[in-house]
Biopython code that builds the backbone (N, CA, C, O; Angstrom):
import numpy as np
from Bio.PDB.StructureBuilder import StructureBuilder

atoms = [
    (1, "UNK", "N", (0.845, -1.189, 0.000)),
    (1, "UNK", "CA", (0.000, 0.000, 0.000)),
    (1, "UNK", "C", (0.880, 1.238, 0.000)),
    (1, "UNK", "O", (2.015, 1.106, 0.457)),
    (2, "UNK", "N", (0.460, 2.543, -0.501)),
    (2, "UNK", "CA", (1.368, 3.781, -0.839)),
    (2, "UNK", "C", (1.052, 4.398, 0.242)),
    (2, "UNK", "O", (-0.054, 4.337, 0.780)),
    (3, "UNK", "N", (2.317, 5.242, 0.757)),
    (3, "UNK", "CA", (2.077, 6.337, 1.603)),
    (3, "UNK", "C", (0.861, 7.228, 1.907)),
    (3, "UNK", "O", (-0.035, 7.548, 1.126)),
    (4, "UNK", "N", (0.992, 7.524, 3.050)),
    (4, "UNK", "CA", (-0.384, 8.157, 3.189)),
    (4, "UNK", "C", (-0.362, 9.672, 2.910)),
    (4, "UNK", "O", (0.421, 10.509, 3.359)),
    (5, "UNK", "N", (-1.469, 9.844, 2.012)),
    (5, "UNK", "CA", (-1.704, 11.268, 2.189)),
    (5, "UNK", "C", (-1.945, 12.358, 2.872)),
    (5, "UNK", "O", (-3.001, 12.427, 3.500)),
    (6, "UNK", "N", (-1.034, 13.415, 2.893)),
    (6, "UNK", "CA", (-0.320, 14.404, 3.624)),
    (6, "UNK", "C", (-1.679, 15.535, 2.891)),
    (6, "UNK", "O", (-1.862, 16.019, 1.774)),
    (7, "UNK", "N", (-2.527, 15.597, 4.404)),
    (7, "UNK", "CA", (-3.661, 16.869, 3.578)),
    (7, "UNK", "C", (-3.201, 17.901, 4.392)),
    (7, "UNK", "O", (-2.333, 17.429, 5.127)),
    (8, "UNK", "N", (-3.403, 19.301, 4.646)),
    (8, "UNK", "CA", (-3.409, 20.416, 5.534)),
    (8, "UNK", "C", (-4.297, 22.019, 4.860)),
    (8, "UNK", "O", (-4.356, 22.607, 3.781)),
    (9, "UNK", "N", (-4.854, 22.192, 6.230)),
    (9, "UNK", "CA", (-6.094, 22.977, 5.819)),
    (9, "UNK", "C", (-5.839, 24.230, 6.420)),
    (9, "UNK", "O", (-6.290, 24.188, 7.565)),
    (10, "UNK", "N", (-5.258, 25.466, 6.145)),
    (10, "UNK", "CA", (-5.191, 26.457, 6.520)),
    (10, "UNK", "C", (-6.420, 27.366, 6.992)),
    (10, "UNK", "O", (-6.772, 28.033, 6.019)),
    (11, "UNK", "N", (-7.073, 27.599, 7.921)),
    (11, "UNK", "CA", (-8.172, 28.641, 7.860)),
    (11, "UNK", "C", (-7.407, 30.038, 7.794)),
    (11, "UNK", "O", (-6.385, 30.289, 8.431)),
    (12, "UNK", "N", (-8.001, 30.828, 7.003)),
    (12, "UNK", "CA", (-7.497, 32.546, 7.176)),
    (12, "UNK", "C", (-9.265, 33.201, 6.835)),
    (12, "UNK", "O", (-9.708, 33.424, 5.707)),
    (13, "UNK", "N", (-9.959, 33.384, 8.041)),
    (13, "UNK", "CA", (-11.240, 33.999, 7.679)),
    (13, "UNK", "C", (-11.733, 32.869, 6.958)),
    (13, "UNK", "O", (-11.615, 31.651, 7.096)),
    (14, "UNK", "N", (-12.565, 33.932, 5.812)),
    (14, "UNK", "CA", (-13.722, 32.672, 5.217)),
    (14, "UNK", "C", (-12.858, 32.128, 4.305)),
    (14, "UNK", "O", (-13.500, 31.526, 3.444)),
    (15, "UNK", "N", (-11.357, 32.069, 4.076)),
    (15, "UNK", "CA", (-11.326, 31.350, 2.801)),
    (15, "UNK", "C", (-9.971, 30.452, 3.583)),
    (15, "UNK", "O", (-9.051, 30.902, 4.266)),
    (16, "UNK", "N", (-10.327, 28.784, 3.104)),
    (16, "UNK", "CA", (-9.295, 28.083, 3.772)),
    (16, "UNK", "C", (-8.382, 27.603, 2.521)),
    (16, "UNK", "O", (-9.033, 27.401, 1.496)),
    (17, "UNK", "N", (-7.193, 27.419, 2.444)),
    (17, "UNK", "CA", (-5.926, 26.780, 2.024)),
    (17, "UNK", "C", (-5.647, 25.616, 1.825)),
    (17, "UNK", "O", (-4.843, 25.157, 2.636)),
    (18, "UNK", "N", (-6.058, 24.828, 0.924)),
    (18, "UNK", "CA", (-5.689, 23.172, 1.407)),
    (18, "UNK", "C", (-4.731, 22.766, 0.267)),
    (18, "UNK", "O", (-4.789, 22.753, -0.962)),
    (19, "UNK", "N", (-3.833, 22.446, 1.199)),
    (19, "UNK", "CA", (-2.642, 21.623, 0.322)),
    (19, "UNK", "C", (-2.703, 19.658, 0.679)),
    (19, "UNK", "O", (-2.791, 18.937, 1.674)),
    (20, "UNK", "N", (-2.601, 19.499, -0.698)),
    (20, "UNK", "CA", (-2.649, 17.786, -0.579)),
    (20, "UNK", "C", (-1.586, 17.535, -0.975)),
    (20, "UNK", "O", (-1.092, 18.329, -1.776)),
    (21, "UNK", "N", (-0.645, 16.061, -0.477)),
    (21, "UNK", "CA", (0.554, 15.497, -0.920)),
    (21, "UNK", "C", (0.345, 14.340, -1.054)),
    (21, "UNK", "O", (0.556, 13.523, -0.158)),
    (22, "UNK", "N", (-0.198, 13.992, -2.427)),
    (22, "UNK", "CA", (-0.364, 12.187, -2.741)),
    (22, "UNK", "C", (0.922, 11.884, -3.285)),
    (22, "UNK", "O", (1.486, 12.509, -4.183)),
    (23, "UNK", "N", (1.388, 10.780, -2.612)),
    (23, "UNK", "CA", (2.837, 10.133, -2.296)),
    (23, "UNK", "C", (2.625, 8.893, -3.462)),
    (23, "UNK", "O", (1.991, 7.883, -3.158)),
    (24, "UNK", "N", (3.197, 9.064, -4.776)),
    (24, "UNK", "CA", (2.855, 8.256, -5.813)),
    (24, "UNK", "C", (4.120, 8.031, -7.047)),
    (24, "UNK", "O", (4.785, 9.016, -7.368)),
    (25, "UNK", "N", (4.282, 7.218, -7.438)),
    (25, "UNK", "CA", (5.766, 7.538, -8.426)),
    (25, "UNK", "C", (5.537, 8.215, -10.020)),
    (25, "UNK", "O", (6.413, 8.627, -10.781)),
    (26, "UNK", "N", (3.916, 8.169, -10.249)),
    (26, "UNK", "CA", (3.785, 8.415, -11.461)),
    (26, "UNK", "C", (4.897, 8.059, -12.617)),
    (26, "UNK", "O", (5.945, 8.490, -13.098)),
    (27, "UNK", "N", (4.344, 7.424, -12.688)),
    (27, "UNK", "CA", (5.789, 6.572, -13.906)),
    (27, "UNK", "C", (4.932, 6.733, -15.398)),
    (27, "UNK", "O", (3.833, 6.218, -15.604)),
    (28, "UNK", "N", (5.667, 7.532, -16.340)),
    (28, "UNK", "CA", (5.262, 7.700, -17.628)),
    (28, "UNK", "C", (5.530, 6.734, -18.432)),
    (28, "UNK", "O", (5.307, 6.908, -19.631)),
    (29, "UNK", "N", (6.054, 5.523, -17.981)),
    (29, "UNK", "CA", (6.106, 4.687, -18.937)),
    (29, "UNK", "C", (7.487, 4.805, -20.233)),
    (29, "UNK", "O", (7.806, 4.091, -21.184)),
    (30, "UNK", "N", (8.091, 6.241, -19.581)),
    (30, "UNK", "CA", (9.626, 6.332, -20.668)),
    (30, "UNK", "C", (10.647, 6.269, -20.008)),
    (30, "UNK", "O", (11.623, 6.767, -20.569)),
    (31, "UNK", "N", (10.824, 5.835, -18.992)),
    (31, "UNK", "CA", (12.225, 5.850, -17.922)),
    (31, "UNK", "C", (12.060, 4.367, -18.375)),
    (31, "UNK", "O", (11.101, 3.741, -18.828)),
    (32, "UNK", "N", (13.736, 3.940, -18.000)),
    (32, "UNK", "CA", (14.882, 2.735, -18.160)),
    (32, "UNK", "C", (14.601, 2.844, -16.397)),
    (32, "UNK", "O", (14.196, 3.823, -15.770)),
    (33, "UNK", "N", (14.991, 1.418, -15.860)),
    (33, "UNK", "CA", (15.629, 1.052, -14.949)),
    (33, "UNK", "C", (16.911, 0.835, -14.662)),
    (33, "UNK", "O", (17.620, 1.559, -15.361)),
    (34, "UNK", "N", (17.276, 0.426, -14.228)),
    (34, "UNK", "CA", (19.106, 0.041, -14.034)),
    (34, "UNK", "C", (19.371, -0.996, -15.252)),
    (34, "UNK", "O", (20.343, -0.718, -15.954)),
    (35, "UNK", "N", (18.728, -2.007, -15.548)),
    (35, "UNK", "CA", (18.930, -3.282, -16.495)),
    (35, "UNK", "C", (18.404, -2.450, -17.563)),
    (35, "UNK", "O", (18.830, -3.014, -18.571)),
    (36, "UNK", "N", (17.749, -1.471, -17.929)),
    (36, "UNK", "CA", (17.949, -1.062, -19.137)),
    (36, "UNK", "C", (16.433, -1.612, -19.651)),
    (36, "UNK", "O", (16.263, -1.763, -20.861)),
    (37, "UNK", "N", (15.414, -1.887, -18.771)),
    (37, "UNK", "CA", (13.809, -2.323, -19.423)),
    (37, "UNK", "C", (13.237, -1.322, -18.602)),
    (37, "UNK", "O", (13.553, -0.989, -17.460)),
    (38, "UNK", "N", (11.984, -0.711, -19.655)),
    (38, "UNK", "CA", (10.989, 0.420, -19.531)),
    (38, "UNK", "C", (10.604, -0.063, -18.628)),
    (38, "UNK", "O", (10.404, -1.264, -18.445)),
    (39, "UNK", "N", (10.322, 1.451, -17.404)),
    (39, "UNK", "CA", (8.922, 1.005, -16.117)),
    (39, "UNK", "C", (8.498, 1.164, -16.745)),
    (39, "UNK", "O", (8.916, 1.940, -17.604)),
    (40, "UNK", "N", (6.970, 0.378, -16.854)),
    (40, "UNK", "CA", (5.806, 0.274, -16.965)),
    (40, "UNK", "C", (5.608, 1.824, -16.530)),
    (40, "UNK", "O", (6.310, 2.468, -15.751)),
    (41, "UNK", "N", (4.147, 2.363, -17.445)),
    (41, "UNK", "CA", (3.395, 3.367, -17.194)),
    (41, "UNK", "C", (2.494, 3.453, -15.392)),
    (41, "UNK", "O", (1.777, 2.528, -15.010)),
    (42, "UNK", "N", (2.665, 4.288, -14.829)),
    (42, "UNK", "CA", (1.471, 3.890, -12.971)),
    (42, "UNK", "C", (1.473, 5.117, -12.730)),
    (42, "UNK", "O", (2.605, 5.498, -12.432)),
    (43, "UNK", "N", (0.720, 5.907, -12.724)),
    (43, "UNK", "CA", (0.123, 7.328, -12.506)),
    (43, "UNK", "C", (-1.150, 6.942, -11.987)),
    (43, "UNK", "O", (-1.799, 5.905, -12.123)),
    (44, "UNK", "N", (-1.404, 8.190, -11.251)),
    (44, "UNK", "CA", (-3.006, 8.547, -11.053)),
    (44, "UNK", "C", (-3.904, 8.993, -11.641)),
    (44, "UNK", "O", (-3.742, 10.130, -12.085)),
    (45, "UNK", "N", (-5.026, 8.403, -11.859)),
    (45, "UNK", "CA", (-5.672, 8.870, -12.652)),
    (45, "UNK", "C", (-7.069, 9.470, -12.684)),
    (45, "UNK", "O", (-7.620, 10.041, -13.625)),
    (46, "UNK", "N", (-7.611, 9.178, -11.240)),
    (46, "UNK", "CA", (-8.630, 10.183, -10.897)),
    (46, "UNK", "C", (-8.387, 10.573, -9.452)),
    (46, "UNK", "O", (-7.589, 9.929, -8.770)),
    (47, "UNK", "N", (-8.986, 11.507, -9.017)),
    (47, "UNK", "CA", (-8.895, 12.213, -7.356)),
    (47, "UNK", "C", (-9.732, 12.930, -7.146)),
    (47, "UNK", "O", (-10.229, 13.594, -8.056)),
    (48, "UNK", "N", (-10.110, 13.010, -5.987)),
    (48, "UNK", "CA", (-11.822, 13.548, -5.204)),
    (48, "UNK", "C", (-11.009, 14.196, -3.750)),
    (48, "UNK", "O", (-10.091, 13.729, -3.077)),
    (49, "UNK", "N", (-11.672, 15.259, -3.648)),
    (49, "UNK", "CA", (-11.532, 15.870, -2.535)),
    (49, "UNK", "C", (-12.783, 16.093, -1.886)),
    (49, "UNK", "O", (-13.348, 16.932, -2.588)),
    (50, "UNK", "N", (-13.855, 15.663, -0.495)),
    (50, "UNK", "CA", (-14.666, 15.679, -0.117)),
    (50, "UNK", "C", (-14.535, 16.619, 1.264)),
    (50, "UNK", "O", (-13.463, 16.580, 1.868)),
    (51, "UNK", "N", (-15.533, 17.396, 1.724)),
    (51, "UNK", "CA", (-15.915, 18.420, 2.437)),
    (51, "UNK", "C", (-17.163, 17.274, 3.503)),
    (51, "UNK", "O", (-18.204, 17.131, 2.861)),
    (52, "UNK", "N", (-17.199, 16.632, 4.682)),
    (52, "UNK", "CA", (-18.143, 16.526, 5.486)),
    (52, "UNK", "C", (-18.573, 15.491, 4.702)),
    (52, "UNK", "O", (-19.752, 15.569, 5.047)),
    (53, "UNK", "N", (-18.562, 14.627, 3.960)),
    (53, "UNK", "CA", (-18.920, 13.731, 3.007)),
    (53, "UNK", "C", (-19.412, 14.208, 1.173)),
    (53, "UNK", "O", (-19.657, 13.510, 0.188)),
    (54, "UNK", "N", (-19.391, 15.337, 1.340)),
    (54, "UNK", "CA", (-19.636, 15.793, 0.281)),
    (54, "UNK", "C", (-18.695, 16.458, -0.648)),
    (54, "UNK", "O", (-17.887, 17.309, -0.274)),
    (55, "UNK", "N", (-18.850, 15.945, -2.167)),
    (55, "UNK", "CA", (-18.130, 16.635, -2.863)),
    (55, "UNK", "C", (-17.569, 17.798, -2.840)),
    (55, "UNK", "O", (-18.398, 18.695, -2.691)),
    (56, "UNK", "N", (-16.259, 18.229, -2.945)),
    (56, "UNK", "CA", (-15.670, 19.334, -3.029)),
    (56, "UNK", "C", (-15.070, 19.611, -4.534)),
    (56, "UNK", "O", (-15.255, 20.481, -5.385)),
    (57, "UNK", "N", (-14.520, 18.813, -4.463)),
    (57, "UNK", "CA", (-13.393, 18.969, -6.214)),
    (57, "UNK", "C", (-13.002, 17.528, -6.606)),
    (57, "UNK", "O", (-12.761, 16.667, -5.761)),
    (58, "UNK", "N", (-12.958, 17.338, -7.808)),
    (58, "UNK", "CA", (-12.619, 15.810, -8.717)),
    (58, "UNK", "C", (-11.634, 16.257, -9.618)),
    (58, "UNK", "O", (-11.766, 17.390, -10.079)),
    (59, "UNK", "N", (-10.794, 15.657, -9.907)),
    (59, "UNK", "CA", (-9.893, 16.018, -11.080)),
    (59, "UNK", "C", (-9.731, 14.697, -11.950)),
    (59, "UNK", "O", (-10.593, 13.826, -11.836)),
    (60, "UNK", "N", (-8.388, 14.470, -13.035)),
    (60, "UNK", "CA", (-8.327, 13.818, -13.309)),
    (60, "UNK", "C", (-6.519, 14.176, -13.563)),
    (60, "UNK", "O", (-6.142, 15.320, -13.306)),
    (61, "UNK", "N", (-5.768, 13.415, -13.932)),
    (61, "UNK", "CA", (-4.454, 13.434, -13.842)),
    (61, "UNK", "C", (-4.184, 12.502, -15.192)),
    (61, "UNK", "O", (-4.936, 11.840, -15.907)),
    (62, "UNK", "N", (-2.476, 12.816, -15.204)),
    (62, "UNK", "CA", (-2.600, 11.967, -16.607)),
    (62, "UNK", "C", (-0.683, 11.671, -16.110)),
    (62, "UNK", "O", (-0.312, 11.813, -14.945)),
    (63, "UNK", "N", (0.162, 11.312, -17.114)),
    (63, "UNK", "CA", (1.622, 11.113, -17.072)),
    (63, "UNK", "C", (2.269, 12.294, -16.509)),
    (63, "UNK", "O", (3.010, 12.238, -15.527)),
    (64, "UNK", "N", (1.896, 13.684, -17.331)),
    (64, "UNK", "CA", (3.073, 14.614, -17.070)),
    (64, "UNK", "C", (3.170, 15.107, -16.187)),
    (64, "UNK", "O", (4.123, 15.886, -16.154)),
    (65, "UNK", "N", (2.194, 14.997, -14.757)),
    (65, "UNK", "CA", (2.533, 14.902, -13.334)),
    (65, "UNK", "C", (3.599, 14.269, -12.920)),
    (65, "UNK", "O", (3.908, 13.110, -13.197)),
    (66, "UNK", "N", (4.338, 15.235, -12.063)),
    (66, "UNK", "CA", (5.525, 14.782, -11.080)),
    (66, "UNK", "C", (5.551, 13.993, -10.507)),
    (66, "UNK", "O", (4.428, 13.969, -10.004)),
    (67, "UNK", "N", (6.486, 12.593, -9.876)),
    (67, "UNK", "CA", (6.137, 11.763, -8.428)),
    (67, "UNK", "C", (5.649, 12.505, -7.371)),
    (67, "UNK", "O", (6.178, 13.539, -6.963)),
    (68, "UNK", "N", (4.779, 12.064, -6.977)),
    (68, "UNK", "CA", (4.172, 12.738, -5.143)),
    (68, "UNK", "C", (4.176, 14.159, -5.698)),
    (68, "UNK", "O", (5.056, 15.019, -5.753)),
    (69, "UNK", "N", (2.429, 14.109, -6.239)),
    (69, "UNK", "CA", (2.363, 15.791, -7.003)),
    (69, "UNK", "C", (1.316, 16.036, -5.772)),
    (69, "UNK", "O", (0.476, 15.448, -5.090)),
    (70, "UNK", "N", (1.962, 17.349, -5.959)),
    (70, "UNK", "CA", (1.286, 18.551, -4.076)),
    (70, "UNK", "C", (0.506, 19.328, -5.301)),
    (70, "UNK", "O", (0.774, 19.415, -6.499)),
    (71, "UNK", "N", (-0.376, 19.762, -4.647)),
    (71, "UNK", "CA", (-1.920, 20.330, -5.273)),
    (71, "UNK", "C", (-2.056, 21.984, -4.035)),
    (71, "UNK", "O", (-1.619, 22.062, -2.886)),
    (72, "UNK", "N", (-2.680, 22.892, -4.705)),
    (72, "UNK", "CA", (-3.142, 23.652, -3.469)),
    (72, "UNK", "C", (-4.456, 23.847, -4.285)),
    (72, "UNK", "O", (-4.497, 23.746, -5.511)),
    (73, "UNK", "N", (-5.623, 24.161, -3.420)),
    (73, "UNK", "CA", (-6.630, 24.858, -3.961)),
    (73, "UNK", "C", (-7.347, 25.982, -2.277)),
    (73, "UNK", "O", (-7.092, 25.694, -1.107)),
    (74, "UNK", "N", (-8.088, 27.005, -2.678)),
    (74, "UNK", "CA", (-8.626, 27.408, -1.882)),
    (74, "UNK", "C", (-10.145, 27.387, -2.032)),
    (74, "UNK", "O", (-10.751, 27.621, -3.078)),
    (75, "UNK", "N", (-10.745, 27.037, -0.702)),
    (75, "UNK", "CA", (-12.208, 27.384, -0.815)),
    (75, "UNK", "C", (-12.782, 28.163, 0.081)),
    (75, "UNK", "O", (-12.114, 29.149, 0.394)),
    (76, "UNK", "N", (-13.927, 28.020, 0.654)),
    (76, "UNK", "CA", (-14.945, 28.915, 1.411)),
    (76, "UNK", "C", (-15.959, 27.415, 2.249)),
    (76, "UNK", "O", (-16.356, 26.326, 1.833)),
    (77, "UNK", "N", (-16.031, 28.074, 3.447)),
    (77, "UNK", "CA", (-16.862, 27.755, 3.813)),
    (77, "UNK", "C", (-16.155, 26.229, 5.079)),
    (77, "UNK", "O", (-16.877, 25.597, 5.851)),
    (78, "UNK", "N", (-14.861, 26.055, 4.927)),
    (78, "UNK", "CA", (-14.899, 25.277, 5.369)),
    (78, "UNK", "C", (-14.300, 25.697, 7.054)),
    (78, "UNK", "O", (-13.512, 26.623, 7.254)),
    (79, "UNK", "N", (-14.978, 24.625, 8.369)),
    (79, "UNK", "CA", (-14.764, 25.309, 9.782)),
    (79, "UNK", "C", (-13.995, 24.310, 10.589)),
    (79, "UNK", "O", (-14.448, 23.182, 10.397)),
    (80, "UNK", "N", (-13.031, 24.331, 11.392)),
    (80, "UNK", "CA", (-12.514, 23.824, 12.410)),
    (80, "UNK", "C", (-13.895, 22.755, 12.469)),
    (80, "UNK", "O", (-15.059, 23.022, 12.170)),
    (81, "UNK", "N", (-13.192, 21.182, 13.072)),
    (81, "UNK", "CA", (-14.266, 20.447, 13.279)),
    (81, "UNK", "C", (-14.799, 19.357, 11.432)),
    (81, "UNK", "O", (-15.356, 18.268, 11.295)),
    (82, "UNK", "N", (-14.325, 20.256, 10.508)),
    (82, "UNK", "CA", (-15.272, 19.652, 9.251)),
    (82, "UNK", "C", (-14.242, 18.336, 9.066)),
    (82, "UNK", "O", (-13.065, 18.264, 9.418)),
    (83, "UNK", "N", (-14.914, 17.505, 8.522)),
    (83, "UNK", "CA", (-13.873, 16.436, 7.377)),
    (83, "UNK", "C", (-13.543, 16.661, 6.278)),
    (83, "UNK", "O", (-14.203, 17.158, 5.365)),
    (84, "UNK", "N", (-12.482, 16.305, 6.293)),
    (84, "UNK", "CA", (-12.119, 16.468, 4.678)),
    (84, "UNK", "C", (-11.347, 15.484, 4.455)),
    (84, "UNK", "O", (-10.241, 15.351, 4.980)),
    (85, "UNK", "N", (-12.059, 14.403, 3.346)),
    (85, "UNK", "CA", (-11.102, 13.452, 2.917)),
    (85, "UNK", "C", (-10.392, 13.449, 1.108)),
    (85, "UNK", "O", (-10.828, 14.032, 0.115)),
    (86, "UNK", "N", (-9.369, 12.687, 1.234)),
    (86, "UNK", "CA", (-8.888, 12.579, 0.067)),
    (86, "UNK", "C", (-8.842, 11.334, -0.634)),
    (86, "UNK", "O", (-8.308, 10.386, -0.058)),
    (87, "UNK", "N", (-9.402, 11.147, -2.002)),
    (87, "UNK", "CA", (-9.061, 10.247, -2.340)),
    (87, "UNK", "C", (-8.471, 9.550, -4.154)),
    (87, "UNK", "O", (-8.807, 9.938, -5.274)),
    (88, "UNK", "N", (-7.655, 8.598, -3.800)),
    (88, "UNK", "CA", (-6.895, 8.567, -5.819)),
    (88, "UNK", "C", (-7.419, 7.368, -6.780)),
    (88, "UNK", "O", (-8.365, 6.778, -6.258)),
    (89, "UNK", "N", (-7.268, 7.161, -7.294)),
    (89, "UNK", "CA", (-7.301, 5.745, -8.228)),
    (89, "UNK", "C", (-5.893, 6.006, -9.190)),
    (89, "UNK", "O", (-5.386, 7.106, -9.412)),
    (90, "UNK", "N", (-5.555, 5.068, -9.543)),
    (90, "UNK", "CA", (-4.796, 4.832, -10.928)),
    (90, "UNK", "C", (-4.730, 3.659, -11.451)),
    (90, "UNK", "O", (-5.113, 2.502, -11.280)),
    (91, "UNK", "N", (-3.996, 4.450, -12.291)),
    (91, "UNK", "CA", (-3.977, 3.264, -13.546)),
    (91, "UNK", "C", (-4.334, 1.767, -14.231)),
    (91, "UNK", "O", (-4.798, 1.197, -15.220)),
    (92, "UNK", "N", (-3.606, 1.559, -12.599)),
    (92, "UNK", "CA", (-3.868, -0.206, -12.066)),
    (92, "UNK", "C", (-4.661, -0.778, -11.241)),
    (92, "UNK", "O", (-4.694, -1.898, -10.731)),
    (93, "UNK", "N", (-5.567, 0.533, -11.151)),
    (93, "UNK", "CA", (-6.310, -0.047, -9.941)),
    (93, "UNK", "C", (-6.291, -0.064, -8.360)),
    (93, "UNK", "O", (-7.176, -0.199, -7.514)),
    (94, "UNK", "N", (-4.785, 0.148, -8.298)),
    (94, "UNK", "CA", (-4.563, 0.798, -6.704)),
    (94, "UNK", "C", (-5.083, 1.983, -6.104)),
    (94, "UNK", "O", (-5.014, 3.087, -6.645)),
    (95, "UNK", "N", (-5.568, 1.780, -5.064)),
    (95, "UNK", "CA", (-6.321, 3.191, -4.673)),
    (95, "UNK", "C", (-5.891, 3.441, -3.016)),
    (95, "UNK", "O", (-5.454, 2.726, -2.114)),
    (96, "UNK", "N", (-6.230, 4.705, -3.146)),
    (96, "UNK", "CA", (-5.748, 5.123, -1.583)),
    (96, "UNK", "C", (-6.872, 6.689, -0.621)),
    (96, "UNK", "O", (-7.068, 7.863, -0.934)),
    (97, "UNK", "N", (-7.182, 6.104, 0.187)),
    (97, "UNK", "CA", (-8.167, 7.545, 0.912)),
    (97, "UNK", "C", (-7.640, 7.921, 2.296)),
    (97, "UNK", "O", (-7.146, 7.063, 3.027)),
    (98, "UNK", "N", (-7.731, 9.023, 2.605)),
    (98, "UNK", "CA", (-7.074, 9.653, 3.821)),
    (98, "UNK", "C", (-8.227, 10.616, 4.058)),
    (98, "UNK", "O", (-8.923, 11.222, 3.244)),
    (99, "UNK", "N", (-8.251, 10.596, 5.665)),
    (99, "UNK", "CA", (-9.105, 11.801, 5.991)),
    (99, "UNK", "C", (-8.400, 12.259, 7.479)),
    (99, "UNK", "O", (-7.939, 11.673, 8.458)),
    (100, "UNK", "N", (-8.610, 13.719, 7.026)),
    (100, "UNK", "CA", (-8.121, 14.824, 8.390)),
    (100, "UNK", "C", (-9.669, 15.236, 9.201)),
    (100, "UNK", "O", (-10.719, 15.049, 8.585)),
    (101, "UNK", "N", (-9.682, 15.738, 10.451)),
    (101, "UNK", "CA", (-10.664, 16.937, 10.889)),
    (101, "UNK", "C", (-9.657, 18.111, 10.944)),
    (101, "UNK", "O", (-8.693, 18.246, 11.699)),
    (102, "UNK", "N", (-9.985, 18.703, 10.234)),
    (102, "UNK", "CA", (-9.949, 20.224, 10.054)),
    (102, "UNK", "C", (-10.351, 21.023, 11.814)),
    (102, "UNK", "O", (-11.382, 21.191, 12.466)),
    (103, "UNK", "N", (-8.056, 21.507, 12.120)),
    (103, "UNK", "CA", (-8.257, 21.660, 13.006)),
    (103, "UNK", "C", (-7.614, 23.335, 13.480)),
    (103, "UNK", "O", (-7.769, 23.755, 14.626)),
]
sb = StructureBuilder()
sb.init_structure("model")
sb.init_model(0)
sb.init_chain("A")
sb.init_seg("    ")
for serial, (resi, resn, name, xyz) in enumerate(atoms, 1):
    if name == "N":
        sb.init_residue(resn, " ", resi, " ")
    sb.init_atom(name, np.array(xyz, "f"), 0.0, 1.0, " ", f" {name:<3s}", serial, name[0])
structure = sb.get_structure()
């Protein structure tokens, strides 16, 4: 199983800060190994950010993401106390969810 995701939720007034760190190698499928055979392609390929159980933001991701790509977005509305979880899929099917209370 992959590292766990690193969420953090800044409050400043009504608008909070959230930085996510999904811990992932994203492999494009054009790197050599040491012996000289292609990794295989393993990126992420969808991600959900949820507010209290409810949708917040969905994306979708593709290769030209970095390993362990950090995200910021800001929203509204969110208070000390809320949940906020994170969660990925890729490529292969591996998936991973993390949740903070927003503190």
């Amino acid at each position: 199983m992959s590292e766990a995701i690193k969420i953090r939720a800044l409050i400043q007034g009504e608008i909070t800060t959230l930085r996510i760190l999904m811990q992932h190698p994203m492999e494009t499928g054009q790197r050599r190994d040491e012996s000289g055979q292609v990794v295989p392609v393993h990126h992420i390929r969808t991600f959900s950010v949820s507010l209290n159980n409810q949708p917040l933001i969905a994306g979708q991701l593709n290769t030209s993401v970095s390993r362990n790509p950090l995200f910021a977005f800001k929203a509204r509305g969110i208070r000390i106390g809320d949940r906020l979880r994170v969660r990925w899929t890729d490529n292969i099917g591996d998936k991973r969810e993390d949740e903070i209370v927003v503190s």
